[in-house]
C-alpha positions in Angstrom: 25.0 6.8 -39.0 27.0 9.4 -37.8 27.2 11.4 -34.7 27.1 14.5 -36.7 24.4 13.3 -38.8 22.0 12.4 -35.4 22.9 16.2 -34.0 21.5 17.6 -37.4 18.6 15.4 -37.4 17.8 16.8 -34.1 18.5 20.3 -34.8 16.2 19.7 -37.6 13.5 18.1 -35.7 13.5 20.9 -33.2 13.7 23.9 -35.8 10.3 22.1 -37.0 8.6 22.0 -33.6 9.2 25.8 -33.4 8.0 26.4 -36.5 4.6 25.1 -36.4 3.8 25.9 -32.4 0.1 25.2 -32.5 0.4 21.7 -34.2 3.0 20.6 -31.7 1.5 21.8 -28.4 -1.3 19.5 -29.0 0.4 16.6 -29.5 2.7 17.0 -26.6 -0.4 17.8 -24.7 -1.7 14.6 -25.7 1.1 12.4 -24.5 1.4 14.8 -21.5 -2.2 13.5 -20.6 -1.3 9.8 -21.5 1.6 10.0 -19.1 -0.2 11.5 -16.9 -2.6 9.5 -16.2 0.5 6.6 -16.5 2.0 8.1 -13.6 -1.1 9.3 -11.6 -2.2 5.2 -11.6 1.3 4.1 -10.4 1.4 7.0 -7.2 -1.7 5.6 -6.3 -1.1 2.0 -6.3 2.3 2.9 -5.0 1.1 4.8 -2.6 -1.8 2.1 -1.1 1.0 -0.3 -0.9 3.3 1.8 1.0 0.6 3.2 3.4 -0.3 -0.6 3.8 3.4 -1.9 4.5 3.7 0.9 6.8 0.6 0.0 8.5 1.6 -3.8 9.0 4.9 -2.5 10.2 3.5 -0.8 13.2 2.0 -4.0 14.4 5.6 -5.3 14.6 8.2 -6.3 12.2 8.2 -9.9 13.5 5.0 -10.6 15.4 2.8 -13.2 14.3 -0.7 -13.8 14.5 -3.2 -16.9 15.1 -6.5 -17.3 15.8 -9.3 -19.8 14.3 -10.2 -17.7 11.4 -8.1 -17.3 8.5 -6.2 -13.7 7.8 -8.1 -11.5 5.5 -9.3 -8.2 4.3 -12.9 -7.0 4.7 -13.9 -10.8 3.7 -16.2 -11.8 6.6 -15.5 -15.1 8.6 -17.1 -18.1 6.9 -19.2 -20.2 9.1 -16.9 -23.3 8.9 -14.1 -20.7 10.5 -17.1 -19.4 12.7 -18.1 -23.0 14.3 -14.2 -23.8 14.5 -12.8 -24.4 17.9 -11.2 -21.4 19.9 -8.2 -21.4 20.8 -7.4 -22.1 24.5 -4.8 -20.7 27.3 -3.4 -24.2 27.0 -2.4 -23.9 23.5 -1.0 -20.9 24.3 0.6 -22.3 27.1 1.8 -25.0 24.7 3.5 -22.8 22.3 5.6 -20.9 25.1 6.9 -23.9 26.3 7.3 -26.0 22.8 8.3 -23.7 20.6 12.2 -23.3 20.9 12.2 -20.2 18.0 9.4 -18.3 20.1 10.5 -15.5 22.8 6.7 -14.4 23.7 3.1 -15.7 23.3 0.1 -12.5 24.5 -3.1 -14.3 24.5 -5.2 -11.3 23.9 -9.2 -11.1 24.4 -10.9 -8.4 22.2 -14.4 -6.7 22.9 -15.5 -4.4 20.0 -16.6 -1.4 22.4 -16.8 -1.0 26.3 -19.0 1.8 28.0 -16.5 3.7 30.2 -17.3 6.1 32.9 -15.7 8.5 35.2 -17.5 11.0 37.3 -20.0 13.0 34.1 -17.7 12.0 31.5 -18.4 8.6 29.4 -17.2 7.2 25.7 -18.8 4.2 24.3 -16.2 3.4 21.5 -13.2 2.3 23.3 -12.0 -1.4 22.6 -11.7 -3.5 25.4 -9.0 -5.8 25.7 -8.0 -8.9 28.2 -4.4 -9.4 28.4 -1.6 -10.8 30.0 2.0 -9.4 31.2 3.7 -10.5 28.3 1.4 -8.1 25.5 3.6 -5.2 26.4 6.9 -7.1 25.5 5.6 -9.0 22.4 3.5 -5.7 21.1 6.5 -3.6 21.9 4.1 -1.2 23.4 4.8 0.2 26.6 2.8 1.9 29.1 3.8 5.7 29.2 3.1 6.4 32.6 2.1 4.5 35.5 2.2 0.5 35.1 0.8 -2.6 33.4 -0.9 -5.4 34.4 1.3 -7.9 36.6 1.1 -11.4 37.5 -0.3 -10.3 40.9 -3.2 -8.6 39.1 -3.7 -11.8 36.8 -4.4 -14.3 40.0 -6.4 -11.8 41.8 -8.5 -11.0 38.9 -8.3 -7.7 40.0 -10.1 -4.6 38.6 -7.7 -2.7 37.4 -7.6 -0.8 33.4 -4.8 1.0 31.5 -5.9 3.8 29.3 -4.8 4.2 25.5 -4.0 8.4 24.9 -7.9 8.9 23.6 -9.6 7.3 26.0 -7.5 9.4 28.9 -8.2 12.7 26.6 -11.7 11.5 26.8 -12.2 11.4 30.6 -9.3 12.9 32.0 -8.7 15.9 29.2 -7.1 18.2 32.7 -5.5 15.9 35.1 -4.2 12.9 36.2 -5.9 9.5 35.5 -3.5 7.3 37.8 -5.7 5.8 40.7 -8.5 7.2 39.7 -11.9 4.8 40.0 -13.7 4.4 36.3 -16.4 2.4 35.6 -16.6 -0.6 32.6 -20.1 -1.7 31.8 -20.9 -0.7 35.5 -17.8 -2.6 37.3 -15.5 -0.5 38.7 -11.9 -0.6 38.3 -8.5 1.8 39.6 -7.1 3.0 36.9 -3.3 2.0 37.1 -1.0 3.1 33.8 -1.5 5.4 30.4 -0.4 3.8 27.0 2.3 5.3 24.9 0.4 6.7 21.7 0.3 4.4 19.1 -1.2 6.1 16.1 -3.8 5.2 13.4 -4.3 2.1 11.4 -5.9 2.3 7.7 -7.7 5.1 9.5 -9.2 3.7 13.3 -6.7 5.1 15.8 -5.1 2.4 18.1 -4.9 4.7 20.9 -8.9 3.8 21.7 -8.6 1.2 23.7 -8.4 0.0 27.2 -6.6 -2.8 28.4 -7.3 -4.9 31.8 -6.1 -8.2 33.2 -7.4 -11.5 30.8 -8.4 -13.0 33.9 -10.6 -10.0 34.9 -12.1 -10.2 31.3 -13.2 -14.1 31.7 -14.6 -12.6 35.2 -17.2 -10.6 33.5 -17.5 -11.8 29.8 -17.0 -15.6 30.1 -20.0 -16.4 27.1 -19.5 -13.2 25.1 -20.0 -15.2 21.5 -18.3 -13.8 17.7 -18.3 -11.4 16.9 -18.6 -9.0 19.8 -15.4 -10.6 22.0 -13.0 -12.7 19.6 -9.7 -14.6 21.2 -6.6 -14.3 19.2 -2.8 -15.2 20.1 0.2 -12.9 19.1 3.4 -14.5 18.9 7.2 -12.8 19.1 9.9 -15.4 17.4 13.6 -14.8 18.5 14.4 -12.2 15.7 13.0 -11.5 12.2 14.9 -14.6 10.7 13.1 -16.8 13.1 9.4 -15.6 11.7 9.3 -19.0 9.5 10.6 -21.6 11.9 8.2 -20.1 14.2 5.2 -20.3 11.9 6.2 -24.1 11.3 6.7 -25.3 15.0 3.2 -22.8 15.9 1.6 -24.9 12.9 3.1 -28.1 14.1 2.2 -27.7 17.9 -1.9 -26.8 17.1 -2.2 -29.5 15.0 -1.1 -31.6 17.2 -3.4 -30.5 19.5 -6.4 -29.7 17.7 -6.2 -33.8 16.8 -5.7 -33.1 12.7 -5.0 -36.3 10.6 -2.2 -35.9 8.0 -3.5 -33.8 5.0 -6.3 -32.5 6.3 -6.4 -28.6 6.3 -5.7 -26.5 9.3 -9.1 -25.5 11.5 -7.0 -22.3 12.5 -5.0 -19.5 10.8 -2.0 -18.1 11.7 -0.3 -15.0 9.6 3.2 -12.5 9.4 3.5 -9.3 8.7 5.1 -11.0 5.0 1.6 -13.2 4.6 -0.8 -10.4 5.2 1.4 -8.3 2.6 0.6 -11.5 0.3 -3.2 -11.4 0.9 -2.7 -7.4 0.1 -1.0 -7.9 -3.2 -3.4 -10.7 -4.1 -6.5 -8.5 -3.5 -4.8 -5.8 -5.1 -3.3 -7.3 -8.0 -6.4 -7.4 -10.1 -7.3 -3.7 -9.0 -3.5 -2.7 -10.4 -3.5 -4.6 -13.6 -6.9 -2.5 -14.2 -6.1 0.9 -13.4 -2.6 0.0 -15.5 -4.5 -0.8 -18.8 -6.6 2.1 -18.0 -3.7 4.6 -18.1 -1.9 2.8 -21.1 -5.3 3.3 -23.5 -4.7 7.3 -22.5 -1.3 6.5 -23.5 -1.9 4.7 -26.4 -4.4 7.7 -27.6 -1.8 9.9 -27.2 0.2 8.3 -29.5 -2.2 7.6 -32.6 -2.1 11.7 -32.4 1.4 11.6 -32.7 1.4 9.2 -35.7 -1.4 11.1 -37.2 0.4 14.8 -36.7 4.0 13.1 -37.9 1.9 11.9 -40.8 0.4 15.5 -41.9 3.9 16.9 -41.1 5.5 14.5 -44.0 2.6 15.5 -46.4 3.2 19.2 -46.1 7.0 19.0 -46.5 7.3 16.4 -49.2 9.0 18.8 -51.6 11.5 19.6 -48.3 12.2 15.9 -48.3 12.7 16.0 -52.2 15.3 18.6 -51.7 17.6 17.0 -49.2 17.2 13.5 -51.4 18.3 15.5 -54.2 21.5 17.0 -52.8 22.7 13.8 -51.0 20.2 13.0 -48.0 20.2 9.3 -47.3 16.7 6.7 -46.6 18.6 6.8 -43.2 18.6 10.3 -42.8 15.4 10.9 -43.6 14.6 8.4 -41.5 16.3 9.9 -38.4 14.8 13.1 -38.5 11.2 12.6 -39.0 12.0 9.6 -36.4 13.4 11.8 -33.7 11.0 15.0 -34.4 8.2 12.5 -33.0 10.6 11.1 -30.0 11.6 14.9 -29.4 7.4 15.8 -29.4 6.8 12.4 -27.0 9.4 13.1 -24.5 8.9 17.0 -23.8 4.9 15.7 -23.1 6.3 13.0 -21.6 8.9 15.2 -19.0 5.5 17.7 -18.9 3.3 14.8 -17.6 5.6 13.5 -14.8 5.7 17.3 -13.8 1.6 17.3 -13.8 1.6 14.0 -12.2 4.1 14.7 -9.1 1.8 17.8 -8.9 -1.4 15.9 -8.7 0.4 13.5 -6.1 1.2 15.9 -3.9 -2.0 17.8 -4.0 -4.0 14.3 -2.9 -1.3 13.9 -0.2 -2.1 17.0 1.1 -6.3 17.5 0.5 -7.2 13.7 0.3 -7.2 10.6 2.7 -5.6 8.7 -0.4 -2.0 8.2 -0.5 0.1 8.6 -3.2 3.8 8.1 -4.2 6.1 8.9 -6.9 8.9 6.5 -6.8 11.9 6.7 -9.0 12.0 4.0 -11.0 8.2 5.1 -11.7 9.7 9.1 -13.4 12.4 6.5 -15.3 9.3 4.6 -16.6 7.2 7.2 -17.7 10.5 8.9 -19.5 11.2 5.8 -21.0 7.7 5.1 -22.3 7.1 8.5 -24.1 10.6 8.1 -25.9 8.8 4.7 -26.9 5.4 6.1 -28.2 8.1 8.1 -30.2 9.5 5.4 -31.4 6.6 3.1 -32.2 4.3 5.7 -33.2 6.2 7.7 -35.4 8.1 4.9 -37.5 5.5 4.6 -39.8 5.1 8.2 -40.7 8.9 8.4 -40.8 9.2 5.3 -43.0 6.7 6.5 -45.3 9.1 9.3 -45.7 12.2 7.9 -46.3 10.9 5.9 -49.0 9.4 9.0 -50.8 10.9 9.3 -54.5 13.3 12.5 -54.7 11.8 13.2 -58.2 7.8 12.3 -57.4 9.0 14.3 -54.3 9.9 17.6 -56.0 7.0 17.7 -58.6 4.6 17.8 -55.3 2.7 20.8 -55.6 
């Protein structure tokens, strides 16, 4: 087929969609919706996983995380992971010195919420946690003013707290917290340094919490049980590239400790910023593949009103296609118009549902805690799917014309 006979197919096609206004609104409004909602699904799944890969980035490209229970998402600890053995400052110990791909090991103990006090002032929500010199260079977190906890302060035991940003704007709203006496759970402690603010993760801000020396936390919680203090390790390799060796040799290393025969599963779980993306996904996945089906039924209603309009459409102008049979007009070019009338119906409601659904992304972004994004290859998909509803939709009707026979065509009344 010609290139000349394609542009008059078109012209055709379009000429037609002018003509009857009414008829072709509603079907272009019902792909619009169909890609619409197509596009709507994919911003918000798109969306979730970007928000989540942005959230696991802030903990750190390349830190790494072990404890005794296994990573998850809003899955409870089983009681097998529950009654497993804690970790101990030996194994961390262990891993330092073992582990040739590791730069860093923070032990880091974790109390849900502290009571802190200073003067009138008190919050009950800060997290309390026990750490070591070392959580500020494996963290990459760094106090903002003042200091953090030393080696001194570790074999003192001494009572000393950095603030996160909300618990300073909690106590100290007008002036300066540095060597000021609070008190946690009735001890007091100088207050020495002010964290850098951190932001928000999936929502809890990470600038609530309160850090003091690990030593000083065995002090005064020694038998806290799960789940208000848990133990966990966080482990810096040499570079990004070094996240798998490390995982291996920190695998290696505890169970060789923990006294684990060959084949027998680990007691402890240890996860990277790539493995909790996995856990994500796998969570997700069946979530996706729902909300996906979901938008392609819209879609797929959208175009049994396309093959029922392109259908009416043939039955009105069967003398028309009589006409142009008579006076030379190929099966083919029959063919070609009716076919690209529909594609030319799909793809403006297709073009007017990525418009609606870029809209509706932007408006959640900015009135809803749900994110969304529109990626590119997401506007290609949604183009390229209403060109197919087009396609698939509208051969039949299109068929059924071409085959029409010129003379049974011009006696139609």
């Amino acid at each position: 087929m010609r290139l000349d006979d394609i542009k008059e197919s078109a012209l055709m096609a379009i000429d037609t969609l002018r003509t009857n206004k009414l008829r072709s609104s509603l079907t272009i409004l019902g792909v619009g919706v169909g890609v619409l909602t197509v596009i709507f699904m994919v911003a918000i799944i798109q969306g979730l996983n970007r928000a989540f890969a942005d959230q696991i980035e802030s903990l750190g490209s390349n830190t790494i995380f072990v404890s005794k229970f296994e990573p998850s998402f809003g899955r409870p600890p089983g009681p097998d992971e529950i009654h497993r053995k804690d970790l101990t400052m030996d194994d961390v110990e262990a891993l330092r010195t073992e582990a040739p791909s590791i730069v860093g090991v923070s032990p880091i103990h974790r109390m849900l919420s502290a009571t802190m006090r200073y003067q009138d002032k008190q919050t009950d929500t800060p997290i309390l946690l026990g750490v070591t010199p070392y959580y500020e260079f494996v963290q990459t977190q760094y106090v903002a003013s003042g200091r953090f906890v030393n080696d001194i302060d570790m074999q003192d035991r001494s009572n000393v707290v950095i603030l996160g940003v909300d618990v300073k704007q909690a106590l100290f709203p007008y002036e300066d917290a540095i060597d000021k006496e609070v008190r946690i759970e009735g001890n007091p402690y100088r207050v020495i340094g002010v964290m850098e603010p951190l932001g928000n993760f999936f929502g809890q801000s990470r600038d609530n919490s309160i850090f003091i020396p690990l030593t000083t936390f065995d002090k005064y919680y020694p038998d806290r049980p799960f789940p208000e203090v848990v133990f966990f390790v966080i482990v810096r390799p040499r570079s990004r590239a070094f996240v798998k060796p490390a995982m291996d040799e920190i695998t290696d290393i505890l169970r060789r400790r923990r006294r684990l025969a060959p084949g027998e599963p680990n007691n402890f779980g240890i996860s990277s910023q790539d493995s909790l993306l996995d856990v994500y996904n796998q969570l997700t996945g069946a979530t996706a593949l729902v909300l996906t089906s979901i938008s392609f039924v819209a879609l797929m209603i959208g175009g049994i009103g396309v093959m029922n309009i392109m259908l009416v459409s043939v039955t009105e102008r069967t003398k028309e296609i009589g006409v142009r049979k008579a006076v030379g007009a190929t099966k083919l070019n029959i063919l070609s118009q009716f076919l690209i009338e529909a594609v030319v119906l799909t793809a403006i409601g297709g073009v007017m549902g990525l418009m609606a659904g870029e809209l509706a992304s932007l408006l959640m972004n900015a009135y809803s805690p749900l994110p969304a994004y529109v990626p590119l290859w997401a506007i290609g998909l949604g183009v390229g799917i209403s060109g197919a509803v087009g396609i698939v939709f509208g051969l039949w009707p299109a068929w059924k014309a071409a085959r029409l026979n010129p003379i049974d065509a011009l006696r139609w009344e």
